[in-house]
Chimera marker file (.cmm) of the C-alpha trace (Angstrom):
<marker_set name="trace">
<marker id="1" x="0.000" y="0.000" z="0.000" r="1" g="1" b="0" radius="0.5"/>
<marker id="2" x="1.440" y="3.251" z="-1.115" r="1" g="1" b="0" radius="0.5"/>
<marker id="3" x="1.422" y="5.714" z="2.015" r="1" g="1" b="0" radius="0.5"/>
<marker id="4" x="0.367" y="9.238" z="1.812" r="1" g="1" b="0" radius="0.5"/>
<marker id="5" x="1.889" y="12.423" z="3.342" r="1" g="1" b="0" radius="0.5"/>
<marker id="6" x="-0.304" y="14.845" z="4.061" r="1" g="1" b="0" radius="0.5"/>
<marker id="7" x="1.344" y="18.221" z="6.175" r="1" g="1" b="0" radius="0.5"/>
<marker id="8" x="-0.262" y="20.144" z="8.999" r="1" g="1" b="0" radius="0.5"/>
<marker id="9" x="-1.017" y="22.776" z="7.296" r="1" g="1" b="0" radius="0.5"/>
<marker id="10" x="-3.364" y="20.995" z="4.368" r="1" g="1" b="0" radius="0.5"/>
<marker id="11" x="-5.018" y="19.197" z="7.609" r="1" g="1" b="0" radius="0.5"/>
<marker id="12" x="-5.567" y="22.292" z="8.990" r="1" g="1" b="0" radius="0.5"/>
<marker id="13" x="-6.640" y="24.001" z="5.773" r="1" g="1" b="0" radius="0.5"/>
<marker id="14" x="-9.361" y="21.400" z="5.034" r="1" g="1" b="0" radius="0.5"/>
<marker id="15" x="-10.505" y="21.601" z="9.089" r="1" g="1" b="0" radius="0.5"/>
<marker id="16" x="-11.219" y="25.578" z="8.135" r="1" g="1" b="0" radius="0.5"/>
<marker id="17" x="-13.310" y="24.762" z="5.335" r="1" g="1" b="0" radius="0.5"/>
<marker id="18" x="-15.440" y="21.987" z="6.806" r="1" g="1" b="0" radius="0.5"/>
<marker id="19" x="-16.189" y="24.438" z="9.779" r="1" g="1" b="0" radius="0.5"/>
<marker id="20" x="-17.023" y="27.295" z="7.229" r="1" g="1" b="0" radius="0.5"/>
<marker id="21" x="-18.877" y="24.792" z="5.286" r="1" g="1" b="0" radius="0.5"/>
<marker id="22" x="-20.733" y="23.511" z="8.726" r="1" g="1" b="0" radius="0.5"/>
<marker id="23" x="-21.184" y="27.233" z="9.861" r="1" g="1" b="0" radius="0.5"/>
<marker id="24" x="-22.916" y="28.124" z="6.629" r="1" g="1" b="0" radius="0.5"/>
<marker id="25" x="-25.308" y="25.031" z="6.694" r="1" g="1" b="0" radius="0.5"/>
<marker id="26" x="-25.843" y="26.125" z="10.167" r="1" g="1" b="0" radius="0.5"/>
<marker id="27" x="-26.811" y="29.335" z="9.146" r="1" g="1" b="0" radius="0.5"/>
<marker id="28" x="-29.560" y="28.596" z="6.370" r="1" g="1" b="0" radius="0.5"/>
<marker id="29" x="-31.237" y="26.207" z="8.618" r="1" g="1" b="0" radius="0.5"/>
<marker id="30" x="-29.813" y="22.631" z="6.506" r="1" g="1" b="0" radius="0.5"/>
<marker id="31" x="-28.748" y="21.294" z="9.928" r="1" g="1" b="0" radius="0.5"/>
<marker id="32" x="-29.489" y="22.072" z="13.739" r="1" g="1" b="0" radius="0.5"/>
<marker id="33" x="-26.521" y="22.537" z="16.070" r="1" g="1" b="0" radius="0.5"/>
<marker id="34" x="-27.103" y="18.897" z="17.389" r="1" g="1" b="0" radius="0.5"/>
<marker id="35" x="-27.620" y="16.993" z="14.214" r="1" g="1" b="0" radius="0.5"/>
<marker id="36" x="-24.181" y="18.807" z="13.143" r="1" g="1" b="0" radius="0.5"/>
<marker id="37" x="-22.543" y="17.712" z="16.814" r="1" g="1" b="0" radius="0.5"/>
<marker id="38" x="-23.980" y="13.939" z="15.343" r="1" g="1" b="0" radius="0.5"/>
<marker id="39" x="-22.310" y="14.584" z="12.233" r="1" g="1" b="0" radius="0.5"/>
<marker id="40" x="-18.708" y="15.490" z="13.496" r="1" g="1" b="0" radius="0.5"/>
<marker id="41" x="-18.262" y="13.194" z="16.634" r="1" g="1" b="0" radius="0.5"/>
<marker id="42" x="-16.529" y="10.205" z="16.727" r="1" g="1" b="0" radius="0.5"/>
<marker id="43" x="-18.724" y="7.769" z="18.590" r="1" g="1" b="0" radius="0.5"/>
<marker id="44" x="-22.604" y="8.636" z="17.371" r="1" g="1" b="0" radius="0.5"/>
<marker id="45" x="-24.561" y="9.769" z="20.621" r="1" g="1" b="0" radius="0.5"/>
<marker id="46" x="-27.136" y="7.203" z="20.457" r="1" g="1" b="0" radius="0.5"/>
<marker id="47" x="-24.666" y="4.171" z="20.051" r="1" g="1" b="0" radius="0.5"/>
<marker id="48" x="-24.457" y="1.765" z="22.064" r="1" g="1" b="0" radius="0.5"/>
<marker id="49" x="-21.071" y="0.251" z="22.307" r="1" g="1" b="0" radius="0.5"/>
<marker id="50" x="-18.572" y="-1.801" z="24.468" r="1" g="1" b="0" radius="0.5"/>
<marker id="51" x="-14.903" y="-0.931" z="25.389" r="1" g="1" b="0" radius="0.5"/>
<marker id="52" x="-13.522" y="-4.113" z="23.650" r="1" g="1" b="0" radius="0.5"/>
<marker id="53" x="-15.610" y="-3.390" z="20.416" r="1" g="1" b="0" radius="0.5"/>
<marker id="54" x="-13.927" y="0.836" z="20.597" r="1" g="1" b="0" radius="0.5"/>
<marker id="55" x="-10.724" y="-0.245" z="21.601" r="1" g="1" b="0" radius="0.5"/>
<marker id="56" x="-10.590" y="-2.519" z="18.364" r="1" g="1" b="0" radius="0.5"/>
<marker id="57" x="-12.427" y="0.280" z="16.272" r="1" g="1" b="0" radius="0.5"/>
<marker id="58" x="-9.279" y="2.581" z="17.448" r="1" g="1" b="0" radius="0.5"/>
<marker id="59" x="-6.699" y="0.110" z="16.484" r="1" g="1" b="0" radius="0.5"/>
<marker id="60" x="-8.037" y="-0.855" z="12.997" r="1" g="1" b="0" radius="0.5"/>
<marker id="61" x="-8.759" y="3.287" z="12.459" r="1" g="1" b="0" radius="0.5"/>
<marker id="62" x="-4.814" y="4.322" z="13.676" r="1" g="1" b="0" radius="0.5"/>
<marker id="63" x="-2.656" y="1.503" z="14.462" r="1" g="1" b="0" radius="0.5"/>
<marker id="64" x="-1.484" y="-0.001" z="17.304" r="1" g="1" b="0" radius="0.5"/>
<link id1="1" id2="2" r="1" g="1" b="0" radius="0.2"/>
<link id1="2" id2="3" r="1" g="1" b="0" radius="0.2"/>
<link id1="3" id2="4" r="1" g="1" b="0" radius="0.2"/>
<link id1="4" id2="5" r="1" g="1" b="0" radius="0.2"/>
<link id1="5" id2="6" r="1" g="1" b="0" radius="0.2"/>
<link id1="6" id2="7" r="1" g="1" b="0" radius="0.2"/>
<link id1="7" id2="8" r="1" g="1" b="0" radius="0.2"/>
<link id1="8" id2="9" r="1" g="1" b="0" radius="0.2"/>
<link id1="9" id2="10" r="1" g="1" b="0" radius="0.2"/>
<link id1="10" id2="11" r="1" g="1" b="0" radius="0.2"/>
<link id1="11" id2="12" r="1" g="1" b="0" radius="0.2"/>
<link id1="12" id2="13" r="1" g="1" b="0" radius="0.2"/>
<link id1="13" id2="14" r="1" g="1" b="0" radius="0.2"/>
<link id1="14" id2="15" r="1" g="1" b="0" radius="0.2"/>
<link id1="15" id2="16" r="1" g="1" b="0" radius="0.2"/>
<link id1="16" id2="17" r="1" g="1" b="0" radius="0.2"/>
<link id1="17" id2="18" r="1" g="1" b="0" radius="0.2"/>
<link id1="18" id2="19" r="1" g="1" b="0" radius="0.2"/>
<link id1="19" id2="20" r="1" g="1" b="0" radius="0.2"/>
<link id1="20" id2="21" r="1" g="1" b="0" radius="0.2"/>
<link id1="21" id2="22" r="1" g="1" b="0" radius="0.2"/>
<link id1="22" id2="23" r="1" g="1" b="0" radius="0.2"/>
<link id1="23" id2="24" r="1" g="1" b="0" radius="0.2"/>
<link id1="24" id2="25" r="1" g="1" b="0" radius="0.2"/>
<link id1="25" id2="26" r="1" g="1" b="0" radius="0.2"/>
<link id1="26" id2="27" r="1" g="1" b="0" radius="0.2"/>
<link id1="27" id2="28" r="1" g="1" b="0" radius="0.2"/>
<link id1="28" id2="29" r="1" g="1" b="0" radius="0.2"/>
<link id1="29" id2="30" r="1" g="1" b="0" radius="0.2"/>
<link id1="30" id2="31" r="1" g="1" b="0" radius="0.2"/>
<link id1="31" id2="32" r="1" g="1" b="0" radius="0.2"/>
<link id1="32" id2="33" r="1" g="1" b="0" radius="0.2"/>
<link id1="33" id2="34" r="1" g="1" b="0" radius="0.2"/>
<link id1="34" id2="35" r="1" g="1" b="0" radius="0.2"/>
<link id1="35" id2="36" r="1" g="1" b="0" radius="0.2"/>
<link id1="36" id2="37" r="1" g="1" b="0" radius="0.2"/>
<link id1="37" id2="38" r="1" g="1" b="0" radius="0.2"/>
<link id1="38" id2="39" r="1" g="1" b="0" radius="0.2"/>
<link id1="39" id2="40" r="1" g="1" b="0" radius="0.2"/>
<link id1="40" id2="41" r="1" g="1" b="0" radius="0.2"/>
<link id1="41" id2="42" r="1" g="1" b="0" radius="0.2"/>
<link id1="42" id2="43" r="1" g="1" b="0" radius="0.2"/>
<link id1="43" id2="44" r="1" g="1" b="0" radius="0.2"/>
<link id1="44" id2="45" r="1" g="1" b="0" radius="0.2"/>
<link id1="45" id2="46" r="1" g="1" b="0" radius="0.2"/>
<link id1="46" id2="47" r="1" g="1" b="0" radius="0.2"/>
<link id1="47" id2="48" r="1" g="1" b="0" radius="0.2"/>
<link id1="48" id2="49" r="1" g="1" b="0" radius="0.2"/>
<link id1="49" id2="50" r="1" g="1" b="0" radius="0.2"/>
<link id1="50" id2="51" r="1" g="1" b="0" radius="0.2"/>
<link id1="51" id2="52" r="1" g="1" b="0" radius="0.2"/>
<link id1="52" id2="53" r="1" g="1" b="0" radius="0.2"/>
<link id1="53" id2="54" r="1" g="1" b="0" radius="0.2"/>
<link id1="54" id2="55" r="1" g="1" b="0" radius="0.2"/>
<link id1="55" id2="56" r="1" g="1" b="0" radius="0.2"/>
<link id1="56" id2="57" r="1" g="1" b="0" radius="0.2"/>
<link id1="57" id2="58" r="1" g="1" b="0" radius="0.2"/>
<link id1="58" id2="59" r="1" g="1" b="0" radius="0.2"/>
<link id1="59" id2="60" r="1" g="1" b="0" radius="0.2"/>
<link id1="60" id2="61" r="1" g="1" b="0" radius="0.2"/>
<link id1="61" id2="62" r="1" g="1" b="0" radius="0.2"/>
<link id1="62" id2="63" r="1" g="1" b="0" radius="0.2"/>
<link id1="63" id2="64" r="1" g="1" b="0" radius="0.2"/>
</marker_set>
């Protein structure tokens, strides 16, 4: 598998526009402020989950 660099400031370029682009939904109503909370957390609020079943969600997502 051919790894990717990405640098800081492209990851923190593209965090500036998803906020802009989440503000602006925000703003014309597409979204309320929880269903966009929903949207950008990790764990969904309404899941129902075990620490075994994160733990291995963690290490398949970024390594051991």
């Amino acid at each position: 598998m051919k790894v990717k660099t990405v640098s800081f400031e492209k990851m923190q370029r593209d965090k500036r526009r998803a906020r802009l682009r989440d503000e602006r939904r925000l703003a014309r109503g597409e979204v309320t402020p929880e269903q966009l909370e929903e949207e950008n957390s990790l764990v969904l609020m309404n899941a129902k989950i075990t620490i075994p079943d994160f733990c291995q969600t963690l290490e398949r997502y970024y390594g051991k």
